[in-house]
C-alpha positions in Angstrom: -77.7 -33.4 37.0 -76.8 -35.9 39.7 -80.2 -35.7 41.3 -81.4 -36.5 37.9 -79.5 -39.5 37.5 -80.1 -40.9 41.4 -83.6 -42.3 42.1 -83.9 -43.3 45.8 -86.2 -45.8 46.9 -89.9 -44.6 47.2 -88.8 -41.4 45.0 -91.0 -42.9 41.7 -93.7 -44.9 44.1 -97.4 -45.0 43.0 -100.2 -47.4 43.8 -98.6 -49.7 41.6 -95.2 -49.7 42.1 -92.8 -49.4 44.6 -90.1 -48.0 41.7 -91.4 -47.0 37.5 -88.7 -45.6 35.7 -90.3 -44.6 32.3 -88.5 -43.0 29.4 -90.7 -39.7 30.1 -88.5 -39.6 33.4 -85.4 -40.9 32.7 -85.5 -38.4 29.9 -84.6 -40.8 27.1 -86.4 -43.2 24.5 -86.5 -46.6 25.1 -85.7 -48.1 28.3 -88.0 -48.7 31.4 -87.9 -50.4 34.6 -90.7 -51.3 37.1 -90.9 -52.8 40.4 -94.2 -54.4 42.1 -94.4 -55.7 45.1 -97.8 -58.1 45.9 -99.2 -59.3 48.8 -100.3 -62.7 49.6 -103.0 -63.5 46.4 -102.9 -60.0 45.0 -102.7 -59.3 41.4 -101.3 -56.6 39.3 -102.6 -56.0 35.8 -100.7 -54.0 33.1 -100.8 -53.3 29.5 -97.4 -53.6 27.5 -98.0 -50.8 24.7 -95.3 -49.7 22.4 -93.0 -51.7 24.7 -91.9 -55.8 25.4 -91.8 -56.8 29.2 -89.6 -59.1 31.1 -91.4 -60.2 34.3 -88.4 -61.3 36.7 -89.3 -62.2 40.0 -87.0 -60.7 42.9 -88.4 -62.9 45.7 -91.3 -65.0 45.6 -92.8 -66.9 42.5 -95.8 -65.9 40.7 -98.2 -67.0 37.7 -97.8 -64.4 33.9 -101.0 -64.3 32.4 -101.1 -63.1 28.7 -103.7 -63.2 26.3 -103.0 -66.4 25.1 -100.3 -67.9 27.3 -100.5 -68.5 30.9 -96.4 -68.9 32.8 -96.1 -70.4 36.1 -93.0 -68.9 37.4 -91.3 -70.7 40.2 -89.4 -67.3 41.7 -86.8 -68.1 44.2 -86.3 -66.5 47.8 -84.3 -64.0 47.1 -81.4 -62.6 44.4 -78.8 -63.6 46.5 -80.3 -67.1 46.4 -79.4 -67.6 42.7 -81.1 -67.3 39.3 -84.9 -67.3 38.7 -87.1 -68.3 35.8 -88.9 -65.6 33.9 -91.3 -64.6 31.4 -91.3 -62.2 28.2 -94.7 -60.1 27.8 -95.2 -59.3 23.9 -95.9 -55.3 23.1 -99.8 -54.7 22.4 -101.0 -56.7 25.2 -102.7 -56.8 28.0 -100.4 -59.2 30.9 -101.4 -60.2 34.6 -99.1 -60.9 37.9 -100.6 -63.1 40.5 -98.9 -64.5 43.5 -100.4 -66.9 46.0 -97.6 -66.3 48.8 -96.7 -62.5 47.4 -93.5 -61.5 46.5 -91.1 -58.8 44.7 -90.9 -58.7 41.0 -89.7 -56.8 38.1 -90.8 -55.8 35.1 -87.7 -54.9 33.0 -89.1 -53.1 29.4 -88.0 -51.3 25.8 -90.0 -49.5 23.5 -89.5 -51.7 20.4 -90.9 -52.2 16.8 -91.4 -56.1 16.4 -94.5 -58.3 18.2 -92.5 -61.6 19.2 -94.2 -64.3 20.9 -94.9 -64.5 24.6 -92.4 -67.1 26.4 -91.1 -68.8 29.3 -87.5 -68.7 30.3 -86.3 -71.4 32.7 -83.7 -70.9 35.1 -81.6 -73.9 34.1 -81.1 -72.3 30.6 -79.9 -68.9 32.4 -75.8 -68.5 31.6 -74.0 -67.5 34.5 -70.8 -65.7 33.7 -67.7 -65.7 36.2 -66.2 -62.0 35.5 -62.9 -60.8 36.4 -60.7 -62.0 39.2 -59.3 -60.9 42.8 -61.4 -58.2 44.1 -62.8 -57.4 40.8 -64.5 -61.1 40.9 -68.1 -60.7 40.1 -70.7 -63.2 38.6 -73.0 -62.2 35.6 -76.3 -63.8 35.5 -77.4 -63.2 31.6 -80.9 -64.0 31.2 -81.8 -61.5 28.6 -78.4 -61.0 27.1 -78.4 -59.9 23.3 -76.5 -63.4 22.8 -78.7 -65.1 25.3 -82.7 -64.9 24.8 -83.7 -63.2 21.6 -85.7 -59.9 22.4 -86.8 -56.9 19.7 -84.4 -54.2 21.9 -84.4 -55.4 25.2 -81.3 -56.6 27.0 -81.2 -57.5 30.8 -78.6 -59.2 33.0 -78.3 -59.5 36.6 -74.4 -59.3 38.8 -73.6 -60.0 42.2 -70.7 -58.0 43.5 -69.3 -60.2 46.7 -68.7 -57.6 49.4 -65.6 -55.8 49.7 -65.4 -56.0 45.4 -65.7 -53.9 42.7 -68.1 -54.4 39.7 -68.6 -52.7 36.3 -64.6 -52.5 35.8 -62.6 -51.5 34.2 -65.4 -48.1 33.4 -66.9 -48.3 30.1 -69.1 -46.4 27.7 -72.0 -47.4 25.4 -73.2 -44.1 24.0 -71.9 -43.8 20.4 -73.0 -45.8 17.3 -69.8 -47.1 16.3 -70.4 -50.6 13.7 -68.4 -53.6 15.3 -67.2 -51.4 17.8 -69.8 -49.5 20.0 -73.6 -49.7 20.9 -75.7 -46.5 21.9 -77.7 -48.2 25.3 -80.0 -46.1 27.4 -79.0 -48.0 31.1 -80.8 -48.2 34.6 -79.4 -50.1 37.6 -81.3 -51.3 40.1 -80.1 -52.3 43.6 -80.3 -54.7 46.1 -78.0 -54.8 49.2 -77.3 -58.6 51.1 -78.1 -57.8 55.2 -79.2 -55.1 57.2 -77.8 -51.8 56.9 -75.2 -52.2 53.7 -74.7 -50.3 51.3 -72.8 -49.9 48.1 -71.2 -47.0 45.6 -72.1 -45.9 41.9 -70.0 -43.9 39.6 -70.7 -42.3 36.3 -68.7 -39.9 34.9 -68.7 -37.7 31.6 -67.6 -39.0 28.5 -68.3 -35.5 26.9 -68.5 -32.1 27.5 -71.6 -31.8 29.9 -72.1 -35.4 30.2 -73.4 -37.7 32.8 -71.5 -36.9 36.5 -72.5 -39.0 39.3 -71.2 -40.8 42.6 -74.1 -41.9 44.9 -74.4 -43.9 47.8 -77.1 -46.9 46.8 -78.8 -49.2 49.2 -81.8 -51.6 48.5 -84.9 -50.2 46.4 -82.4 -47.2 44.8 -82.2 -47.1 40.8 -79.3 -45.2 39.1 -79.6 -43.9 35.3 -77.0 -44.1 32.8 -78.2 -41.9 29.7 -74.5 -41.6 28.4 -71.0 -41.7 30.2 -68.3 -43.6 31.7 -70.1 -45.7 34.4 -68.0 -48.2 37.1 -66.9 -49.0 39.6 -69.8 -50.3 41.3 -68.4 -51.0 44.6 -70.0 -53.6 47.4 -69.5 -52.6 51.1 -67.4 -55.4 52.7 -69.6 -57.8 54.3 -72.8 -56.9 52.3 -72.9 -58.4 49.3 -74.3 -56.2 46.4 -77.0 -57.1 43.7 -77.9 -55.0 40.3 -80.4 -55.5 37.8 -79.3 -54.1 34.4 -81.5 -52.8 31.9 -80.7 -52.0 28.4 -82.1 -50.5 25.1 -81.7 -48.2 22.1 -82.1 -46.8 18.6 -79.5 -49.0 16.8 -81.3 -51.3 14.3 -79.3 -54.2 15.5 -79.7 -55.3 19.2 -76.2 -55.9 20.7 -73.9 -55.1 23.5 -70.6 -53.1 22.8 -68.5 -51.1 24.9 -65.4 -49.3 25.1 -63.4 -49.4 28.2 -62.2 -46.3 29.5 -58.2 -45.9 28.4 -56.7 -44.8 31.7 -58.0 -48.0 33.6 -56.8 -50.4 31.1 -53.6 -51.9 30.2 -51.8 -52.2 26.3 -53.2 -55.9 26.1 -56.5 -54.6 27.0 -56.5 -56.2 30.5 -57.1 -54.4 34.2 -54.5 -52.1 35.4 
């Protein structure tokens, strides 16, 4: 099942994309991820389908054409260099990238029901979330948080794990419809690593009988799944600081992020061990 669940760089590429995670191949119903890299004046057209888009440039900026809404997306240099602007692509259209330097950029998507409008998000609007403390100090970048930009099912946030930390901790689960409680969320992580050579550390493990089981050595361009299970730490090799995208759907009617923190790595207030 770990093999499943790992998806190194280049191991999804096509003429298109240098990484497409669809729900055919993560085996699940909703969530998707795509990553397109363009050269200098290169374009890459795509239709949405049954599913919204959020184009998120990685490095580089880039121009979102729709059918009836054209974004100019300033970018940034890179995802260590702080937050970008972005734009949502509707289901049931047709969208185009272009980028007059080139550039990196995802395309972060969820089967959904509703047809919102296309948009523009600026950066400035972007909240950026200082999480935990010590060496479990990370910061949250929640663009397309449930509470943040309003999407059918899609939710998306970026982290930056300084090196040396550890991220997604305490472990925690989202794979139960529990009302008030706990969200069912199909999850993919993408990663970047900060310098030549680093590296970083995933671990999912089973929060059932048969469940989800993985611990993988990630570097830049590698993807992760998280169908069901416990998943953290995600842990940053000291000296290279460590990047994930976060993408995030499911069934539930209402779209909204709940977890449950794993028992054993959490104290009787609720707090880190």
């Amino acid at each position: 099942m770990s093999n499943e669940l790992y998806v190194p760089k280049g191991a999804t590429a096509d003429a298109d994309h240098v990484l497409d995670i669809d729900p055919e191949l993560a085996g699940w119903t909703h969530s998707s991820l795509r990553i397109v890299e363009l050269e200098a004046g290169a374009t890459h057209t795509f239709t949405t389908g049954d599913s919204e888009w959020i184009v998120l440039p990685l490095q580089g900026g880039c121009t979102v054409q729709v059918v009836d809404a054209v974004f100019q997306l300033l970018g940034r240099e890179s995802v260590f260099a702080g937050v970008s602007d972005f734009a949502y692509v509707p289901r049931d259209t047709q969208a185009q990238i272009t980028s007059g330097a080139g550039g990196r950029f995802a395309l972060a998507g969820a089967k959904c029901e509703r047809r919102l409008p296309a948009r523009y998000g600026p950066a400035p609007e972007v909240p950026v979330e200082e999480r935990g403390s010590g060496n479990c100090a990370r910061r949250v970048r929640n663009f397309a948080s449930a509470d943040a930009f309003t999407c059918d099912k899609l939710i998306a946030v970026e982290v930056i794990t300084p090196g040396g930390n550890w991220s997604s901790y305490p472990p925690h689960k989202h794979d139960e419809h529990r009302p008030g409680e706990e969200s069912e969320l199909e999850e993919i992580y993408y990663f970047e690593i900060d310098g030549p050579g680093g590296l970083g550390y995933q671990r999912v493990f089973p929060s059932r009988e048969g469940g989800a089981d993985l611990l993988a050595e990630v570097r830049t361009g590698d993807a992760v799944l998280v169908p069901d299970g416990w998943h953290g730490p995600s842990i940053a090799q000291p000296g290279h600081d460590m990047y994930y995208l976060n993408v995030m759907a499911g069934p539930g009617r209402t779209r909204e992020w709940r977890i449950c923190f794993h028992p054993d790595h959490v104290d009787s207030t609720g707090g880190y061990r």
